[in-house]
C-alpha positions as CSV (number, residue, x, y, z in Angstrom):
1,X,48.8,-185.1,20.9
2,X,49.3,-182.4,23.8
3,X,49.5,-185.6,26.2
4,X,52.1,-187.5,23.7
5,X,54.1,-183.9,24.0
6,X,53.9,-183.6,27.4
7,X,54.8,-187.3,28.6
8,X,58.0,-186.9,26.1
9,X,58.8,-183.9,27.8
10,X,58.3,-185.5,31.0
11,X,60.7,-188.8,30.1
12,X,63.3,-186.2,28.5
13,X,63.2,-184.3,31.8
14,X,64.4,-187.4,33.7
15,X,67.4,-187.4,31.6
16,X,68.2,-184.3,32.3
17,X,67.9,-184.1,35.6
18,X,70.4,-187.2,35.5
19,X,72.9,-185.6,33.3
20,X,72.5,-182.2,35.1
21,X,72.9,-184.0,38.8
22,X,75.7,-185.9,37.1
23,X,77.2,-182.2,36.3
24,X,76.2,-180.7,39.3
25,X,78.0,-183.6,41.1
26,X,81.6,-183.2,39.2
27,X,81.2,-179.4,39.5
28,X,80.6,-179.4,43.6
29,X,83.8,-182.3,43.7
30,X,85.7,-179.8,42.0
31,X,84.4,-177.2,44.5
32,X,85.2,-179.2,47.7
33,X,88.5,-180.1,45.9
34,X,89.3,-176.3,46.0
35,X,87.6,-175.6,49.5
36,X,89.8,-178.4,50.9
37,X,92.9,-177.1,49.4
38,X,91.8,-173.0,50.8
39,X,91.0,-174.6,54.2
40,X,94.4,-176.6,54.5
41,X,96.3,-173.5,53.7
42,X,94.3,-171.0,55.2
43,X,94.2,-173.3,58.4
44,X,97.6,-173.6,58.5
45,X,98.7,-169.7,57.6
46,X,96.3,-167.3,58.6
47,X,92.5,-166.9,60.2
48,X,91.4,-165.1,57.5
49,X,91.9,-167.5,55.0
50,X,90.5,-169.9,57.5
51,X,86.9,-168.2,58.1
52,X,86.9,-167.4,53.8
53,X,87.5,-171.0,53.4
54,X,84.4,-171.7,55.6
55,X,82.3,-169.4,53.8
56,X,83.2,-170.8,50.7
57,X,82.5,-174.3,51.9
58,X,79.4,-173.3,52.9
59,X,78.2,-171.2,49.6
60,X,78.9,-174.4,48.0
61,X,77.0,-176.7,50.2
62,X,74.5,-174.1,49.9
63,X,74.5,-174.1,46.4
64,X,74.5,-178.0,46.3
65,X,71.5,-177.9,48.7
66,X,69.3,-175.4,46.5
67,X,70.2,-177.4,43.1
68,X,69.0,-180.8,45.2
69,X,65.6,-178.7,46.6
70,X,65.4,-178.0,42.6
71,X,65.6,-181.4,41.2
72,X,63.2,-183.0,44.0
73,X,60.6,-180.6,43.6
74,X,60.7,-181.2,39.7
75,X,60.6,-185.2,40.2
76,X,57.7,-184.8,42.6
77,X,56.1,-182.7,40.1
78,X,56.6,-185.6,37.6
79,X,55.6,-187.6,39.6
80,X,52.3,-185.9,40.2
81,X,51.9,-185.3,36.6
82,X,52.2,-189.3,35.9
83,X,49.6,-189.9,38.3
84,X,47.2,-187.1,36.8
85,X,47.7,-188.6,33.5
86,X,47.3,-192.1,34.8
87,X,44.0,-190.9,36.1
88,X,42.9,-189.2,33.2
89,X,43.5,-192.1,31.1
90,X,41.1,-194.1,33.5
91,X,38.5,-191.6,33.3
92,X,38.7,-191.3,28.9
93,X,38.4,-195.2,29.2
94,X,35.1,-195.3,31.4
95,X,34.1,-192.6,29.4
96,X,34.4,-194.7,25.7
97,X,32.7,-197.8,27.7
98,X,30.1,-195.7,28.7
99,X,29.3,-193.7,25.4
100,X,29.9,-197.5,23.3
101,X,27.0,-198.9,25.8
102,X,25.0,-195.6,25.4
103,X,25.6,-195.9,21.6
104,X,24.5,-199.3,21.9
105,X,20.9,-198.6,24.2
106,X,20.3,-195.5,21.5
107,X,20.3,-198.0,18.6
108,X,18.6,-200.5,20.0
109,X,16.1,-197.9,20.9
110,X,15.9,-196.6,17.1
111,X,15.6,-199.9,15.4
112,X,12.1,-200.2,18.3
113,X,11.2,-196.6,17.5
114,X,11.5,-197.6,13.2
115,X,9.6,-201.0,14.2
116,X,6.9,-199.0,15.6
117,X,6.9,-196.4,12.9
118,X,6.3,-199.0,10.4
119,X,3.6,-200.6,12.1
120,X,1.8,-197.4,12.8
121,X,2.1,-197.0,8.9
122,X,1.0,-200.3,8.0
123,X,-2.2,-199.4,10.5
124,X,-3.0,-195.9,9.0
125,X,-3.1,-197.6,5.4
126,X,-5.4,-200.0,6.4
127,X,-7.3,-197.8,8.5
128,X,-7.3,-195.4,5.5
129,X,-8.7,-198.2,2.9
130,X,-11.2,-199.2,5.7
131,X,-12.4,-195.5,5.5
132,X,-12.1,-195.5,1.9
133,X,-14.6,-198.2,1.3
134,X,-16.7,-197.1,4.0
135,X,-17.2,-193.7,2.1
136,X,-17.8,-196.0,-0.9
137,X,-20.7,-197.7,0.8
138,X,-22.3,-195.2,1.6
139,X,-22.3,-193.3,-1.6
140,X,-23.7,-196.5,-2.6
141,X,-26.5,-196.7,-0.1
142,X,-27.0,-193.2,-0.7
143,X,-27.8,-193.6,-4.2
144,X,-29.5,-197.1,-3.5
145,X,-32.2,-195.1,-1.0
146,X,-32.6,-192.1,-4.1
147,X,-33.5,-194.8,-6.0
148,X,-36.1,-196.7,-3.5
149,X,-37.1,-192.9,-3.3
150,X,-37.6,-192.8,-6.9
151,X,-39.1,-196.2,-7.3
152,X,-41.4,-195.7,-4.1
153,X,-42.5,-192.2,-5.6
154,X,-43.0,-193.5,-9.3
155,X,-45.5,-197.0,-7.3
156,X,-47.7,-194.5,-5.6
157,X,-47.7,-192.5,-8.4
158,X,-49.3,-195.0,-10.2
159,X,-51.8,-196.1,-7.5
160,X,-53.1,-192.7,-8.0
């Protein structure tokens, strides 16, 4: 938004420059108009009027000069700003391409991390049913050897 702001600003700015050098322009012919007509008759009457008419002249060429310093130091600072924002704009667009192809590598490096997961699972279950019926057999054994115990202990008892 602040960019949107600023780059209306900016475009406003030209026109105001435009209408204000337009001004500037009719005001400094009006002031040349009135310097010419003080020089003619201060030329042609008296010194005095002469050298004010020079220094008039020359307040309002110095005036014109200032007001022209002004407005080029405000278009190169446009200027500048344009180019700043044109390079910011380059940089936010790298920027997405680089975070969608990050975005990308992360998922693609999820769905292989939930693959794996899975399979780990899938191997703990049956590595878990594999101990279960190992425990199985040997309860089974166990009680299978108590009862060749048994059986062995009950044959020599009757041998004796």
């Amino acid at each position: 938004y602040c960019i949107c702001a600023w780059h209306s600003r900016a475009c406003k700015a030209e026109s105001r420059i435009v209408a204000e050098r337009s001004a500037r322009r009719s005001s400094l012919d009006l002031r040349r108009g009135l310097a010419v007509k003080v020089l003619s008759a201060a030329c042609s009457s008296q010194d005095a009027f002469c050298v004010l008419s020079v220094l008039v002249s020359w307040s309002v060429f110095s005036e014109q000069r200032k007001l022209q310093q002004l407005m080029d130091s405000q278009h190169g600072e446009k200027e500048e700003a344009q180019q700043h924002l044109a390079q910011q704009q380059e940089d936010l667009q790298g920027l997405r391409a680089s975070l969608s192809a990050e975005e990308a590598r992360w998922e693609v490096e999820r769905s292989d991390l939930l693959e794996r997961l899975q399979h780990l699972q899938a191997e703990q279950e049956g590595v878990a049913k594999r101990l279960h019926d190992l425990a199985e057999q040997r309860v089974h054994m166990e009680m299978r050897k108590v009862e060749q115990k048994l059986r062995a202990e009950a044959a020599l008892s009757e041998f004796t």
